[in-house]
DOVODREN-94001 format. One record per residue: residue in three letters; z, x, y of N, C-alpha, C in turn. Coordinates in steps of 0.001 Angstrom, whole numbers, plus 524288, in hexadecimal, padded with zeros to 5 digits. Example, Ala and Ser with C-alpha at 12.3 -4.5 7.8 and 13.67 -1.06 7.14 Angstrom:
ALA81E78833867E9C681E788300C7EE6C81E78833907F31C SER81BA8832327F73681BE4835667FBDC81EBE832648001E 
//
This chain:
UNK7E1BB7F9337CF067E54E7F4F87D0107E4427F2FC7D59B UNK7E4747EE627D61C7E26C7EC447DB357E65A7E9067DE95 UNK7EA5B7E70A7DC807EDA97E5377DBC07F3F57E65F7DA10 UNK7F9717E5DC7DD6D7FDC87E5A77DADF800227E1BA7DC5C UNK8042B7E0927D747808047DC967D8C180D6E7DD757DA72 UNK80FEC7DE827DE688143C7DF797E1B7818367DECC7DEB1 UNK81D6C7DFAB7DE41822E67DD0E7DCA28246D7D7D07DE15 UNK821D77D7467E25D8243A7D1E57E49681F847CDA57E412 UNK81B287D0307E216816497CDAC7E02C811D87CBEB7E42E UNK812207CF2C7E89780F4C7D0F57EC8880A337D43D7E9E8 UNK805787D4077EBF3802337D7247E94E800707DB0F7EBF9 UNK7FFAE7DFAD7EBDD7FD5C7E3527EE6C7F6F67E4E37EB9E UNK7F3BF7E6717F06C7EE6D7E8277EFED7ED117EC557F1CC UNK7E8D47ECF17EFC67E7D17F3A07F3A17E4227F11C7F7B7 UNK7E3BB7F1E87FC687E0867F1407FE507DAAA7F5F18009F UNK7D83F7F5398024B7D4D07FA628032B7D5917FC8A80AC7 UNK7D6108022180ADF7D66F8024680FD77D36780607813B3 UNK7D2C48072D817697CFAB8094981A747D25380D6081BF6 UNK7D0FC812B081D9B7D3A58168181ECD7D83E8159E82473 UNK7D52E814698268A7D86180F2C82C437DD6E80E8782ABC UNK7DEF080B968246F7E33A80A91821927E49A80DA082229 UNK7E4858112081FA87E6548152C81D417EADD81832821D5 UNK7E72281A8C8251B7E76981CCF82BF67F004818A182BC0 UNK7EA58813D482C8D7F04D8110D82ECB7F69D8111E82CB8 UNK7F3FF810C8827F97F96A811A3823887FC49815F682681 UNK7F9C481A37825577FC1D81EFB827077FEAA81D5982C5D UNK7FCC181AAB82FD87FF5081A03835148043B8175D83397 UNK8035D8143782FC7808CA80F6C831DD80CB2811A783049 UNK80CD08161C82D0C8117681A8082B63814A581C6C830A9 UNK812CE81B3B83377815F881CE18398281619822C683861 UNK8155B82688836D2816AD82BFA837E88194F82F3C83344 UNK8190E8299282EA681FB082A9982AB581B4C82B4D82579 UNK8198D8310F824B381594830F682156816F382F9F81C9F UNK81C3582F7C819EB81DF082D798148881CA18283281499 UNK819E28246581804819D181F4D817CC815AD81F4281832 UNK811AA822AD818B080C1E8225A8194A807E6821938136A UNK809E78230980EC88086081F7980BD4808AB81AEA808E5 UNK80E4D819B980A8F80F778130180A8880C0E8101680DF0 UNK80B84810F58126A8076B80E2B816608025180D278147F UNK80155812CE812C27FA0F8130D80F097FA0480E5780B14 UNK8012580DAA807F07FE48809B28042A7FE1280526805EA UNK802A68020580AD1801E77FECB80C707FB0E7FCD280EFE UNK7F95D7FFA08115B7F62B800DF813D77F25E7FEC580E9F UNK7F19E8002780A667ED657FFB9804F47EEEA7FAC8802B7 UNK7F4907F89E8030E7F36B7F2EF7FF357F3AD7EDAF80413 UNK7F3817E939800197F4D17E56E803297F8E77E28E7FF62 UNK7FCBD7DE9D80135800917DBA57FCC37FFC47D7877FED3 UNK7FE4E7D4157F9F67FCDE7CF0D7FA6D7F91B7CE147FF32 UNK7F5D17D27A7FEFA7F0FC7CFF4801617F0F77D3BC80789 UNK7F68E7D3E4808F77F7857D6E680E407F89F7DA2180F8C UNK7F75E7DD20814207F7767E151815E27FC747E3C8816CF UNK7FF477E751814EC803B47EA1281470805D97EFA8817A5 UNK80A037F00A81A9280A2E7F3CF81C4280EB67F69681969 UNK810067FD6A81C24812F88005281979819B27FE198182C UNK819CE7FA3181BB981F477F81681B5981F067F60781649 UNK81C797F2988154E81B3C7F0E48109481AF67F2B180BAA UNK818D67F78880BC58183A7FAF1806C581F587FCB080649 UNK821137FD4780B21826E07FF188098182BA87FB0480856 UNK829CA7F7568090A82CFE7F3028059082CCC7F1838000A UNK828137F3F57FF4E8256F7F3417F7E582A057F6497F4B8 UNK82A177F3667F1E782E027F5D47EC3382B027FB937E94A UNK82DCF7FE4E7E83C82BD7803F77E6F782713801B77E1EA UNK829007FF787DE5B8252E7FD627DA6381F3A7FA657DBE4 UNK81F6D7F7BF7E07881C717F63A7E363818787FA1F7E385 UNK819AB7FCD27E7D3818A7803417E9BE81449803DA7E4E5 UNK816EC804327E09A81416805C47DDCE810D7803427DBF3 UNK80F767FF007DAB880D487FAE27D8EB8072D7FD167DE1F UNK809E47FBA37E383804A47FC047E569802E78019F7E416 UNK8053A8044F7E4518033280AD27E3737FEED80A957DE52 UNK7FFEC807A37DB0E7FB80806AB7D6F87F6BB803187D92A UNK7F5C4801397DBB47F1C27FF137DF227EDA0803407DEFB UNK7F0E5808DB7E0D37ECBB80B5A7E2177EBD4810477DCDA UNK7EE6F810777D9267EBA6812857D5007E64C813FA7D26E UNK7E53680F827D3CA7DE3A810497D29D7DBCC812507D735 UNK7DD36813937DB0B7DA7D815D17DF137DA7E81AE37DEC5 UNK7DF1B81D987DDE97E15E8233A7DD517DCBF825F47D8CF UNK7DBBF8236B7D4A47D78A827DF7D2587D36B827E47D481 UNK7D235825397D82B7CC508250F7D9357C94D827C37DCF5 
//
């Protein structure tokens, strides 16, 4: 899946990232490691084209959440 369509009809993508990302994600958690893999996913998509931070992922509707969480399905067996 390469592609989702949001609730509010926003689209989310996966984007591809560099370990750099990754690093950073983990930083913008400030210290609060339960938020450190919300950041990772912000950090992996884009919505509607743009770059997203962890604030963002925590305004998403739980169904959302999930919607992008299938983004990365096909990655997980591989």
């Amino acid at each position: 899946m390469e592609k989702v369509t949001l609730s509010d009809g926003r689209i989310a993508t996966q984007k591809k990232l560099k370990v750099k990302d990754l690093v950073n994600a983990e930083r913008q958690a400030n210290g609060k490691e339960y938020l450190v893999k919300y950041a990772i996913i912000a950090a992996k998509i884009l919505i509607d084209g743009k770059i997203i931070v962890l604030e963002d992922i925590l305004e998403l509707d739980e169904d959302d959440l999930v919607l992008i969480g299938d983004l990365f399905e096909e990655t997980k067996n591989v």
